[in-house]
C-alpha atoms as a printed R data frame, in Angstrom:
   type eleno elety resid chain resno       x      y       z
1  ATOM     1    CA   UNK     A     1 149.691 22.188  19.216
2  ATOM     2    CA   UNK     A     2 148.789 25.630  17.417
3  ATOM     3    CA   UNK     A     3 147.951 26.105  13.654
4  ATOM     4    CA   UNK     A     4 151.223 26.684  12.774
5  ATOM     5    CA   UNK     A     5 152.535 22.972  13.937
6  ATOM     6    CA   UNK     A     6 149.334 21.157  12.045
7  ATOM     7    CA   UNK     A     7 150.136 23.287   9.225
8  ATOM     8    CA   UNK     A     8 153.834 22.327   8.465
9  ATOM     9    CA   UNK     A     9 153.119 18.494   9.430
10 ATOM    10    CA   UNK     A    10 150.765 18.389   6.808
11 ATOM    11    CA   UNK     A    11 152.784 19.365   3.869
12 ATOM    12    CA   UNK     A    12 154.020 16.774   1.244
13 ATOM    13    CA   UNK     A    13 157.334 15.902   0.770
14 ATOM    14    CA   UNK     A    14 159.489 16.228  -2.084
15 ATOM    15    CA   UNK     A    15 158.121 14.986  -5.103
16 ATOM    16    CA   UNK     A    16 154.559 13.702  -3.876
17 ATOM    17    CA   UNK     A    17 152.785 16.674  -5.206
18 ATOM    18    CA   UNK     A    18 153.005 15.782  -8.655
19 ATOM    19    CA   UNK     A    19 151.063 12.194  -7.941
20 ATOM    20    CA   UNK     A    20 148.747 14.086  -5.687
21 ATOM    21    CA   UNK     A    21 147.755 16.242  -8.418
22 ATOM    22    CA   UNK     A    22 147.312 13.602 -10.366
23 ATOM    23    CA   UNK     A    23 145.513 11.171  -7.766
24 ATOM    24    CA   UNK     A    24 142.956 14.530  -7.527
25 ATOM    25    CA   UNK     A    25 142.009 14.746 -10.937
26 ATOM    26    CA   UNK     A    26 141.253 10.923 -11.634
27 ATOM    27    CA   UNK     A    27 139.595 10.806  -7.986
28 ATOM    28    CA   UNK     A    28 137.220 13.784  -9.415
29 ATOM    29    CA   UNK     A    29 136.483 12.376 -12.502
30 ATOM    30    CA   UNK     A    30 135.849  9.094 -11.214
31 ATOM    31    CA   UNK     A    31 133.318 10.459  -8.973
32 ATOM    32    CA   UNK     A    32 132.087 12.232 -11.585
33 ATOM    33    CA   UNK     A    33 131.554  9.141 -14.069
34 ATOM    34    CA   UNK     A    34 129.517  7.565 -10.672
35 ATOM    35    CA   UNK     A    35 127.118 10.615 -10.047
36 ATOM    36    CA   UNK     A    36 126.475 10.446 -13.870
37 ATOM    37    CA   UNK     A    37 125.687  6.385 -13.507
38 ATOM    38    CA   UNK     A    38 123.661  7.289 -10.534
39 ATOM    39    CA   UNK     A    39 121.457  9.829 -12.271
40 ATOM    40    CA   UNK     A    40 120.867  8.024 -15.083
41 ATOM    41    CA   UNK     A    41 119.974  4.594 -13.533
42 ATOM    42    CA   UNK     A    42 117.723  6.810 -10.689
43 ATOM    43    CA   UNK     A    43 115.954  8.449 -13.881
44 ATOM    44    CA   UNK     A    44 115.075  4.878 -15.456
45 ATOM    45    CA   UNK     A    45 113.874  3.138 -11.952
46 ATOM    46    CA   UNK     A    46 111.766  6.640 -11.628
47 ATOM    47    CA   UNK     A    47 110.138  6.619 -15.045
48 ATOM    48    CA   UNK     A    48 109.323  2.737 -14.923
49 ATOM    49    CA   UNK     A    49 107.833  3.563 -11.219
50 ATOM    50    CA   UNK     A    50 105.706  6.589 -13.214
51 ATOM    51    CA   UNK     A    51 105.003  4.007 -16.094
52 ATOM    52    CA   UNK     A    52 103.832  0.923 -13.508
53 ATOM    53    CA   UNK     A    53 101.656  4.228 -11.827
54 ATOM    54    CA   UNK     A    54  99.804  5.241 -15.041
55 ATOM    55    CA   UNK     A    55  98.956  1.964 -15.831
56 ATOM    56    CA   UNK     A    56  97.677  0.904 -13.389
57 ATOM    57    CA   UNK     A    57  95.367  3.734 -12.309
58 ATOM    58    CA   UNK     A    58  91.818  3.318 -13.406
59 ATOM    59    CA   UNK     A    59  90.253  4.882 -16.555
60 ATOM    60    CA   UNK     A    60  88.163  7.584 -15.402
61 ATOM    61    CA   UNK     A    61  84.375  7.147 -16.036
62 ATOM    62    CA   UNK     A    62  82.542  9.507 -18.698
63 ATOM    63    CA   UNK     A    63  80.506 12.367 -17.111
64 ATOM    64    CA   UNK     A    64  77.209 10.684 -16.126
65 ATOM    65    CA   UNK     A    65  77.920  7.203 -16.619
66 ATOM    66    CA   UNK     A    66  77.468  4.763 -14.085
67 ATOM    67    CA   UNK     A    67  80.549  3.989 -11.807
68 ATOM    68    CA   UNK     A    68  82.420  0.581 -12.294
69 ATOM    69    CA   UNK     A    69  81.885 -0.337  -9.288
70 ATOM    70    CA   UNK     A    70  78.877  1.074  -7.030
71 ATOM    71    CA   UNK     A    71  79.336  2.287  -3.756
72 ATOM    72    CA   UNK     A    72  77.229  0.126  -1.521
73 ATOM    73    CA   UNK     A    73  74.198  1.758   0.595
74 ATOM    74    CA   UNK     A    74  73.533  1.519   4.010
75 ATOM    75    CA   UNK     A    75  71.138 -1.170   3.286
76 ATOM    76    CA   UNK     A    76  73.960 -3.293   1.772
77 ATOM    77    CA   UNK     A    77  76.330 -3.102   4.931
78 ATOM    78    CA   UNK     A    78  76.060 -5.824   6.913
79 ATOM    79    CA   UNK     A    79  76.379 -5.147  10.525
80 ATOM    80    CA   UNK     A    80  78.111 -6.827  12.891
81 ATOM    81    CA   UNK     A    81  76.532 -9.089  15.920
């Protein structure tokens, strides 16, 4: 089969161009309207990630103060056995 053949079985018949211009356009801006839903509800599940992150990161300690928390030293490790 050369390119020739594929071409001319793949034209439309009479009158089905019209609806396939037609069927084109609403196909492109449906998928249009989606991508736009898709960003948008993307951006809100990314900013309420970026919100639950912020909050829930501890407040950084003042210069010199004490930390929350202490590390423990080696004294404070138990060992196993």
């Amino acid at each position: 089969m050369g390119f020739r053949t594929t071409m001319e079985s793949t034209r439309p018949g009479p009158g089905i161009g019209v609806r396939a211009g037609s069927h084109r356009r609403g196909h492109t801006v449906a998928v249009g309207l989606l991508t736009a839903v898709t960003a948008a509800a993307y951006s809100v599940f990314v900013l309420a990630q970026y919100y639950t992150f912020r909050t829930a990161a501890p407040v950084p300690a003042a210069p010199g103060a004490e930390p929350a928390t202490p590390e423990p030293s080696l004294e404070q490790v138990p060992t196993p056995g």
